[in-house]
N, C-alpha and C positions, 0 to 999 in steps of 0.2 A: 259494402252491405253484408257481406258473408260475417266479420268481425259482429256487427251487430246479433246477429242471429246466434253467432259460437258465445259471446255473452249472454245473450238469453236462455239459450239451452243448459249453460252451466247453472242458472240461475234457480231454473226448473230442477236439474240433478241436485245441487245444493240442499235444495228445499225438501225435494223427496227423499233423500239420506239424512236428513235432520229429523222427520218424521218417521220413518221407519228405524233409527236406531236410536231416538232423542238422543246423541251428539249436543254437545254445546256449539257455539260459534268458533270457539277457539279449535275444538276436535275435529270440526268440517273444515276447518282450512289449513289445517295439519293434513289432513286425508286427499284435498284437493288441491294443495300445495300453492296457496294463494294468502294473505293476507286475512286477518280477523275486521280488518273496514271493509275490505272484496263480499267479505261474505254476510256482511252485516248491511251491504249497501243492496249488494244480488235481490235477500231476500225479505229486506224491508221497502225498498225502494222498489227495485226492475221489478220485481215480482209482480208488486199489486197492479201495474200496469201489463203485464203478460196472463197472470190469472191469479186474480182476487181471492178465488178459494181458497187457492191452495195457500195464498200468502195467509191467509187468515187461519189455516191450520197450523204452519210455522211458526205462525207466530205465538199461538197457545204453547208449542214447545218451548219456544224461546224464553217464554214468562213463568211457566213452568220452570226451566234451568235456574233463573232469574230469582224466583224465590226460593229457589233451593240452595244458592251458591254460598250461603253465609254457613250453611252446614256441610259443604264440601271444602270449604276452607276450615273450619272447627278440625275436620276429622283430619285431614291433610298435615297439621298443625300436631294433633296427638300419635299420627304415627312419626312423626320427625322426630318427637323427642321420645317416644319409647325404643325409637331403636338405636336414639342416642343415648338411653339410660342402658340398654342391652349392651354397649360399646364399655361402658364405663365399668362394669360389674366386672 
């Protein structure tokens, strides 16, 4: 029983460090030291069954990151090669 409960409480933590610093999925489980399914299941899944709310606040973070990721891979992409052209000079 106690395991159940240390999963649900991280689940809960997850989710309030995703809101409080919008973190992506991948950042919360670098920080939490857990896998990007662990943390993608925590506060899609466990969540909405522990508290609805707050899953449904996550998750606006989440779709939030979600539409932003094609311009963090854009920019990601142009500082790679400008500091590969700063190499080359």
């Amino acid at each position: 029983m106690e395991r159940n409960s240390s999963i649900e409480e991280r689940a809960v933590n997850l989710a309030h460090y995703i809101i409080d610093s919008k973190d992506t999925v991948r950042g919360a489980a670098k920080k939490f030291g857990v896998s990007k399914s662990t943390v993608h299941k925590d506060v899609s899944e466990r969540l909405l069954k522990i508290n609805p709310i707050l899953a449904h606040d996550v998750r606006k973070i989440l779709n939030e990151n979600k539409a932003e990721r094609h311009i963090r891979g854009g920019m990601a992409t142009k500082m790679k090669y400008s500091h590969h052209d700063k190499q080359a000079i």
